[in-house]
C-alpha positions in Angstrom: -11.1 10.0 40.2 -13.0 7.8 37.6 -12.3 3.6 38.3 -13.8 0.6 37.1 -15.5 -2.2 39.2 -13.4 -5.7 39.5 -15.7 -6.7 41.8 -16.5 -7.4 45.6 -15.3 -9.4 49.1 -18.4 -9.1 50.8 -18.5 -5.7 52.8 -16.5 -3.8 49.9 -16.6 -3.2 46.1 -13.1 -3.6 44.6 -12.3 -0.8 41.9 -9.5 0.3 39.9 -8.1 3.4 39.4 -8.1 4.5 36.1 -5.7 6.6 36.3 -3.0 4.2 36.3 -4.3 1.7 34.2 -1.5 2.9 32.0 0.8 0.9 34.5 -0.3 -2.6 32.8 -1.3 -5.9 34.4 -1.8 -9.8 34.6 -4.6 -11.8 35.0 -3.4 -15.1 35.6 -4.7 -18.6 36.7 -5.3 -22.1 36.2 -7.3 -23.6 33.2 -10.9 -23.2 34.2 -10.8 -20.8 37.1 -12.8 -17.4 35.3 -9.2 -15.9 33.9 -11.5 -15.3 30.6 -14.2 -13.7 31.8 -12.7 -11.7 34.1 -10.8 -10.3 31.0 -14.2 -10.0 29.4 -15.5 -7.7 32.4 -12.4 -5.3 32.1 -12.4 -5.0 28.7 -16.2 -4.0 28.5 -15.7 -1.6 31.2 -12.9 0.1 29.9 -14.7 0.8 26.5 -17.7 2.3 28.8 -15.4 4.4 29.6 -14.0 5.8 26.4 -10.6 3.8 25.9 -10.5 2.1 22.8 -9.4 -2.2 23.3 -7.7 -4.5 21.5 -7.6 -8.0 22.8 -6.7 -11.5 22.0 -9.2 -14.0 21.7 -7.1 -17.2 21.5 -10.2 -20.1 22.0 -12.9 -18.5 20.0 -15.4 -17.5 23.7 -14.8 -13.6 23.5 -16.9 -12.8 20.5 -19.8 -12.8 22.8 -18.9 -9.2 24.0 -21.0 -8.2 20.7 -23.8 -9.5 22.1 -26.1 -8.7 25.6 -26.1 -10.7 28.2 -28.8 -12.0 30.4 -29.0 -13.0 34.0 -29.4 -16.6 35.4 -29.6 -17.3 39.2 -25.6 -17.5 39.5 -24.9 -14.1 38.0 -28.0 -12.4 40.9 -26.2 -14.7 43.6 -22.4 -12.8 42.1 -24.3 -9.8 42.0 -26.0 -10.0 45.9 -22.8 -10.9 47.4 -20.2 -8.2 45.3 -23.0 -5.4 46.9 -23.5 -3.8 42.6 -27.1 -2.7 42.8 -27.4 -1.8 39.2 -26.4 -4.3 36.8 -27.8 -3.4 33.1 -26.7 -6.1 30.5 -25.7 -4.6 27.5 -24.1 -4.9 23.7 -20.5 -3.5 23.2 -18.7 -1.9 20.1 -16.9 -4.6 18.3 -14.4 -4.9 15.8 -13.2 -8.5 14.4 -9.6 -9.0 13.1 -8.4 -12.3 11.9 -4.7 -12.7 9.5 -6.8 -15.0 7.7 -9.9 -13.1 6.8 -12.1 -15.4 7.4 -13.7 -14.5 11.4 -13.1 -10.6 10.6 -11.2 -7.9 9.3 -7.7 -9.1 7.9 -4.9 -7.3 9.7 -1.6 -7.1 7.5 1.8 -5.4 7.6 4.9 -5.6 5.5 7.8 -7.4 5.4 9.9 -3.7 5.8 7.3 -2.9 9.4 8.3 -6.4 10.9 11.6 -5.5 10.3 14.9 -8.0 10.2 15.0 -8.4 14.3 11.2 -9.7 14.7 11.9 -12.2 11.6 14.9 -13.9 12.2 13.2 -15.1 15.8 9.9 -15.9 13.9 12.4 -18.1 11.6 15.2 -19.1 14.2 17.9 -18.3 12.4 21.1 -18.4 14.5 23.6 -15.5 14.2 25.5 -15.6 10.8 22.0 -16.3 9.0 20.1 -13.3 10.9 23.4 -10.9 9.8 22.6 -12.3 6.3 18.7 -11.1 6.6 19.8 -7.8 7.7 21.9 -7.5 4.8 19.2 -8.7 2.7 17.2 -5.8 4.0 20.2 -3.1 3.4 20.1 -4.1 -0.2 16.8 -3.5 -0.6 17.2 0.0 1.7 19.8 0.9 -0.4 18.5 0.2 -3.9 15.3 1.9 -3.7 13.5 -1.3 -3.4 10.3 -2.0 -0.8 10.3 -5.3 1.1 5.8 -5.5 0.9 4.8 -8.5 0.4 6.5 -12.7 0.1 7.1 -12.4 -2.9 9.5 -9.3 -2.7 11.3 -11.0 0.1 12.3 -14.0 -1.6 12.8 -12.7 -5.2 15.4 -10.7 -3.0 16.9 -13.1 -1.5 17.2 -14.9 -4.7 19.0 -11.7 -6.1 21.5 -11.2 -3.5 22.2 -15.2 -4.1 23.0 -14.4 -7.9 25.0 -11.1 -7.1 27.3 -12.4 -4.2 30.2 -11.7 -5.6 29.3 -8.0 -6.5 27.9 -7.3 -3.0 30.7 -8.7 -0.6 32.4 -5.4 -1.2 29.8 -3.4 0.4 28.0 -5.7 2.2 30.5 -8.4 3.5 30.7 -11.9 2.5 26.9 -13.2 2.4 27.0 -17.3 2.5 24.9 -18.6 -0.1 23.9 -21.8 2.3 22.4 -19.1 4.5 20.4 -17.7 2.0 19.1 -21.2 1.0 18.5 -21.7 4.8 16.2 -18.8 4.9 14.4 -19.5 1.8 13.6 -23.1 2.9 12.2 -21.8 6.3 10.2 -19.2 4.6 8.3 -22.1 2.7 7.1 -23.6 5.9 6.3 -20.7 7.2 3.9 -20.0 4.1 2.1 -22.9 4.3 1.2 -22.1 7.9 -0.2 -18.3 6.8 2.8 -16.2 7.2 2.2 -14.7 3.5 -1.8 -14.0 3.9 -0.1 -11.8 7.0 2.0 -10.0 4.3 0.1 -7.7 2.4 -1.3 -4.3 1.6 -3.1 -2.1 3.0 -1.2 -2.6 6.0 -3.1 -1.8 9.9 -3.3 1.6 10.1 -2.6 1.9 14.4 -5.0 4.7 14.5 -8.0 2.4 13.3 -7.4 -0.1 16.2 -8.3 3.3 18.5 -12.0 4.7 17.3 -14.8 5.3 19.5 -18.9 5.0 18.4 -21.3 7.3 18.6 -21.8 6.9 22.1 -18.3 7.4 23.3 -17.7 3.8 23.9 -14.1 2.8 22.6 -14.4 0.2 20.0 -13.3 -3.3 21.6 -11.0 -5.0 18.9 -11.0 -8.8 18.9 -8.2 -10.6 17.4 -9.4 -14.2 16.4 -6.3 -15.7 16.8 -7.9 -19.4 16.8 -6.8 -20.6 13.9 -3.7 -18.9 14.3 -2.3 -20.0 17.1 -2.8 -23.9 16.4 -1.1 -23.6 13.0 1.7 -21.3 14.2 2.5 -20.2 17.9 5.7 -18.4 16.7 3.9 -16.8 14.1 1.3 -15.6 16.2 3.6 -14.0 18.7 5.7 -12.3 16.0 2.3 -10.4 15.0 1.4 -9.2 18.4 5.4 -8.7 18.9 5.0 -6.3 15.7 1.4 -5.0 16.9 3.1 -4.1 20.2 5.8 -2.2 18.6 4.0 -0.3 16.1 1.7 1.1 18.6 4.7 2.6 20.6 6.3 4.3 17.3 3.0 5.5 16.0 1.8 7.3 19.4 3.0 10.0 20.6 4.1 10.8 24.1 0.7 11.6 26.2 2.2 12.6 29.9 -0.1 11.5 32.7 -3.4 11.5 32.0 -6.7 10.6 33.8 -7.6 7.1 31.8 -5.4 6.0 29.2 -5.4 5.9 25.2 -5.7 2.2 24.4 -5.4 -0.8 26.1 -4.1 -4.5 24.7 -4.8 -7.9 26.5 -2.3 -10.1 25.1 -3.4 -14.0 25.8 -1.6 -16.6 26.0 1.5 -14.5 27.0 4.1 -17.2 27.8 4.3 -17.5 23.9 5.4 -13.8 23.4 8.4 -15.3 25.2 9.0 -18.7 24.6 12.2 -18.8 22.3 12.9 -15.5 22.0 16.2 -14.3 21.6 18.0 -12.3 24.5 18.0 -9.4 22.2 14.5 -9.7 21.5 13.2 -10.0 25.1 15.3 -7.1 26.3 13.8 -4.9 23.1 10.1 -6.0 24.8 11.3 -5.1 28.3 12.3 -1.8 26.7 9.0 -1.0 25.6 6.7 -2.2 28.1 8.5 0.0 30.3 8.3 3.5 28.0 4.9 3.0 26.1 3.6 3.7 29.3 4.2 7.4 28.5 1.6 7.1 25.9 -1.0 6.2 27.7 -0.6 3.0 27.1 -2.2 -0.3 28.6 -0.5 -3.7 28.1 -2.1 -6.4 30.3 -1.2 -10.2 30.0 -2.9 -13.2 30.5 -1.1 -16.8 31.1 -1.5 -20.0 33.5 1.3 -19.0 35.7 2.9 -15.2 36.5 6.1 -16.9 36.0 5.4 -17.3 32.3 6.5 -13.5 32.4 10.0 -12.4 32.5 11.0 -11.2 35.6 11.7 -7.4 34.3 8.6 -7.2 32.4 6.9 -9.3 35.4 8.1 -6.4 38.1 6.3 -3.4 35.7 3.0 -5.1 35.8 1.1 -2.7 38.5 -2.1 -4.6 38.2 -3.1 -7.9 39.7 -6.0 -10.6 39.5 -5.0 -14.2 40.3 -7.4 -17.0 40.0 -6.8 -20.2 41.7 -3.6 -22.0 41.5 -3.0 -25.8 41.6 -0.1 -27.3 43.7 0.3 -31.2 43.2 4.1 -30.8 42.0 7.4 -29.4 43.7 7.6 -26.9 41.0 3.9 -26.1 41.6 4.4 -25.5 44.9 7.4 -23.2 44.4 5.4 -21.2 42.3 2.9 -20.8 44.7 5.3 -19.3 46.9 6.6 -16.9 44.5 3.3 -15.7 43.6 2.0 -15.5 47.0 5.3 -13.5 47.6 4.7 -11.0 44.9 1.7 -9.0 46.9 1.2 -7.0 49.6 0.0 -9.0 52.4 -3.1 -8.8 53.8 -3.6 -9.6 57.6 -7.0 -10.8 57.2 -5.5 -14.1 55.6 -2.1 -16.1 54.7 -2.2 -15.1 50.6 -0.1 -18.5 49.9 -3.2 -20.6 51.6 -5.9 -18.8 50.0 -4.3 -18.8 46.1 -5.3 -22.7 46.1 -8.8 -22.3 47.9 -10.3 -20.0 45.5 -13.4 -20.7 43.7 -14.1 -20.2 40.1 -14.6 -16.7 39.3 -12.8 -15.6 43.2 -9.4 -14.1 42.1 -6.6 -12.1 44.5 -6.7 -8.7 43.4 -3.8 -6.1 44.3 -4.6 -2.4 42.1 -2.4 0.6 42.6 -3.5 3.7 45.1 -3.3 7.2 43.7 0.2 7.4 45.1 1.4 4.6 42.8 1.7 1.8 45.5 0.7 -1.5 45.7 -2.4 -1.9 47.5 -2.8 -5.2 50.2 -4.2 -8.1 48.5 -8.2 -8.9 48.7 -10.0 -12.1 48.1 -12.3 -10.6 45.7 -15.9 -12.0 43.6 -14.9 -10.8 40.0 -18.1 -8.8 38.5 -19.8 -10.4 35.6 -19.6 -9.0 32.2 -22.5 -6.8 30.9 -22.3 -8.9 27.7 -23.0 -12.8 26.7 -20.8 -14.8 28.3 -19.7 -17.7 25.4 -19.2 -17.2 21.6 -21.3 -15.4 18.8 -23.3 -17.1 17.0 -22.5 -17.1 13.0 -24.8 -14.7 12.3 -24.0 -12.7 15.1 -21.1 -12.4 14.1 -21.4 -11.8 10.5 -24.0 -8.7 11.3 -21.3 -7.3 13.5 -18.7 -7.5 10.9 -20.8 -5.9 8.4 -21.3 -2.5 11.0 -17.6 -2.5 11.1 -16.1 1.4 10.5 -13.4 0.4 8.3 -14.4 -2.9 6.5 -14.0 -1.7 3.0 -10.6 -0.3 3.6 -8.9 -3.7 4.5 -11.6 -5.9 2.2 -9.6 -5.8 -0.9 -5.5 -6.8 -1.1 -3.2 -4.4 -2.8 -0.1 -4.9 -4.9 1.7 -2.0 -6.1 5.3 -2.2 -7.4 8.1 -2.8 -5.1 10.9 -5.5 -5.1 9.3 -8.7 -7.0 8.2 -6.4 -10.0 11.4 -4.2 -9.8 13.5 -7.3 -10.2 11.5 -8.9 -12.5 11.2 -6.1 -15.3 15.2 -6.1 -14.7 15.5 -10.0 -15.3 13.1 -9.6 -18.1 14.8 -6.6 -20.0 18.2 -8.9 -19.4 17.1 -11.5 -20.9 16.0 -9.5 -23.8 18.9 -8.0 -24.9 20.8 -11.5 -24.5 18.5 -12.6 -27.0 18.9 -9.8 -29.1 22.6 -10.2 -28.9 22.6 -13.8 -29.4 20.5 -13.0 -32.5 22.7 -10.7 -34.3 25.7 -12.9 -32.7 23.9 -15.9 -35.2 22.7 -13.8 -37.9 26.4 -12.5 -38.7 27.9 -15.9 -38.2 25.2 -17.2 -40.8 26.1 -14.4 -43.0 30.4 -14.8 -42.9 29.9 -18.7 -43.8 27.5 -18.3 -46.7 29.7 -16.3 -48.3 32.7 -18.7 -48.1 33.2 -21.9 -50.3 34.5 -25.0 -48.3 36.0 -28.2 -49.9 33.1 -30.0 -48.8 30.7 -27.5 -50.7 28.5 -27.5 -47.6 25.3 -25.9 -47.8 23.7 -22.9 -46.0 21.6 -24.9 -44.1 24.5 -27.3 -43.0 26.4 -24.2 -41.8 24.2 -23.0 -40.1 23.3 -26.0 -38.0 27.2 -26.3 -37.4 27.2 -22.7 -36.0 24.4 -23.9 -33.8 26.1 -26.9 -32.4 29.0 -24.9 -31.5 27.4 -22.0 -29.8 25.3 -25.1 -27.6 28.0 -25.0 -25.3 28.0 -21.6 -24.0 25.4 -19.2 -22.3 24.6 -17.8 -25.7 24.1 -20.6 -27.5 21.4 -22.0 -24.6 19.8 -18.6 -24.8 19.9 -19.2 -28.8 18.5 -22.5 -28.7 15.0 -21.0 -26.3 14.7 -17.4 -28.6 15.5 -18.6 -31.8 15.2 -22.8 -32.5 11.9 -22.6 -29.8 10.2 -20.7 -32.2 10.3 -22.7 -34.6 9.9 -25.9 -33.6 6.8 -24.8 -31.7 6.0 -23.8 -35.4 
């Protein structure tokens, strides 16, 4: 049965059982106590073995995996004590992904793929606003129209706003102050990079799961450190999306020896952080089946209690770095950490979780059988690769290798919503001209052809006919086809 080193306690190595990596993890810890790196060494090790990663790199340090690593004495003391023998430092298959474009490949979807349910959280709208959105969306469903890009969204908002009255039929009564709402929230949103996310082409799932020439599977790092400073919401509506894709584009897999694809997700108590009850019961509900296709999700966060409880109690794989415990709620978590393993008689778990050193975590896999194994005090194994950042360059040269980059380097816009609507508003406003037009000309025509007491000229008629029509929708749409003309002349 094929496993992957985690590391060592001194007379053992510590593996895990590939075979149910599909049954997801944590790695969890306080600031500063090796939760990155050890995320480093289990993503490098899973692409050695053929499964394709995608990871979050929330601070900027995982790019590194591009690059080899070297030794120093710390590393050869790490390596002495954990009992590896062989310890070849080594480059890994990278992909860079970024919403922004700027530190790698820009990942986009559509406003249609994120869906009504995954937008009004990322906006907060409260319950007669989100039932407006999803109307929003049925219009658009219904009328042939695709939600792409911003722009379609909010030219269709604006349209359902000017055709209220014609849609309440079908569609139920749809406030106008929701709609303005919306609109307003989508503005901010913009200006914090929510539109650069909209877009075409959109991530194709299957690019995200590629292997080189070697057989290594490609690791995937999503710069999110930009992202996650300007918008934390935003950022875990994209992952929110990323997770959900990847369960409705694979297909069921049955148990097999490693899995397909694996995602860290950092940062993991934002995924949850606001979310509706709706929406964290939709994410318990696919943590739980995307494990039939072969599936990996593995979080990382400060505290294990940043997890929901249901999503916590799926998560089969443990590593805990140190915890802290100068407040009562500190020390309450402690105990409901120290709680969640299987004990180990060689020490009290709840003692040890505050002793451990940087780069010691408590590590609790799965056997073959599918149950917990006892706890160990365990020396995480160093990565194979740098560990720290890229350097510019680096980074650049591993962009440019990239499998896919001309596929996602230029932005498409084909015609969905925002055109539709605006060839309709155009052609409208067209024939209101036109009628306006013929509405003047035959006016002009009737009073030159009469002879009034005051002998009034053409010219005088016509301005009269003019100042009466001012007052209506015609004569304002008179006054901007017609009198524009010519006074630009």
């Amino acid at each position: 049965m094929e496993s992957i080193l985690l590391g060592g306690n001194g007379h053992s190595l510590v593996e895990f059982n590939l075979k149910m990596a599909n049954r997801h993890g944590l790695i969890a810890g306080a600031t500063g106590t090796g939760k990155t790196v050890s995320l480093q060494t289990l993503a490098e090790q899973f692409s050695k073995k053929g499964v394709p990663v995608f990871l979050v790199d929330a601070k900027g340090d995982l790019s590194g995996l591009c690059c080899k690593g070297s030794a120093n004495d710390k590393i050869t003391e790490r390596l002495y004590y954990i009992g590896k023998k062989s310890h070849e430092f080594d480059t890994n298959p990278v992909v860079f992904w970024d919403v922004f474009g700027q530190s790698g490949q820009p990942i986009r979807t559509t406003v249609s793929e994120i869906g009504p349910l995954l937008l009004s959280n990322l906006l907060d709208l409260n319950e007669t606003q989100s039932g407006v959105l999803y109307a929003v969306f049925k219009v658009a469903d219904d009328n042939g129209m695709l939600l792409l890009d911003l722009d379609d969204l909010v030219s269709m908002l604006s349209h359902v706003a000017e055709n209220t009255s014609e849609l309440k039929a079908q569609y139920g009564k749809i406030a106008s102050s929701s709609i303005g709402a919306i609109q307003r929230r989508l503005m901010v949103l913009n200006e914090q990079g929510f539109g650069q996310f909209l877009g075409e082409p959109a991530l194709d799932i299957a690019d995200l799961m590629q292997s080189d020439m070697s057989g290594k599977g490609f690791i995937n790092i999503f710069d999110v450190s930009q992202l996650i400073h300007k918008s934390p919401k935003l950022y875990a509506t994209v992952l929110l999306w990323l997770l959900s894709e990847v369960f409705e584009t694979l297909p069921e897999a049955g148990d097999l020896d490693k899995p397909k694809f694996v995602m860290f997700f950092d940062e993991a108590h934002l995924l949850f952080d606001g979310a509706s009850k709706e929406l964290v019961k939709k994410i318990e509900q696919v943590i739980r089946l995307i494990r039939s296709k072969s599936v990996g999700i593995y979080f990382i966060s400060q505290s294990p209690l940043d997890i929901p409880e249901d999503i916590g109690g799926q998560l089969g794989m443990k590593i805990q770095h140190a915890l802290r415990a100068f407040t009562p709620k500190d020390k309450k978590t402690l105990s409901a950490v120290s709680d969640s393993f299987r004990a180990n008689e060689a020490f009290d778990t709840k003692s040890v979780i505050t002793e451990l050193s940087m780069g010691e975590a408590l590590v609790s896999t799965l056997n073959e059988s599918g149950s917990p194994t006892p706890v160990e005090r365990t020396l995480m194994c160093p990565p194979l690769s740098r560990i720290g950042a890229a350097n510019y360059a680096e980074r650049e040269a591993q962009m440019s290798r990239s499998p896919n980059r001309a596929k996602y380097a230029k932005e498409i816009n084909r015609e969905s919503a925002h055109e539709i609507l605006a060839e309709r508003a155009l052609k409208a406003q067209q024939k209101a001209d036109k009628d306006a037009e013929n509405e003047v000309s035959e006016k002009t025509k009737n009073s030159s052809s009469k002879r009034t007491s005051s002998r009034q000229s053409v010219g005088e008629s016509f301005m009269k006919s003019i100042s009466r029509a001012l007052g209506s929708q015609i004569g304002r749409q008179l006054v901007r086809g017609v009198l524009g003309s010519l006074f630009k002349k």
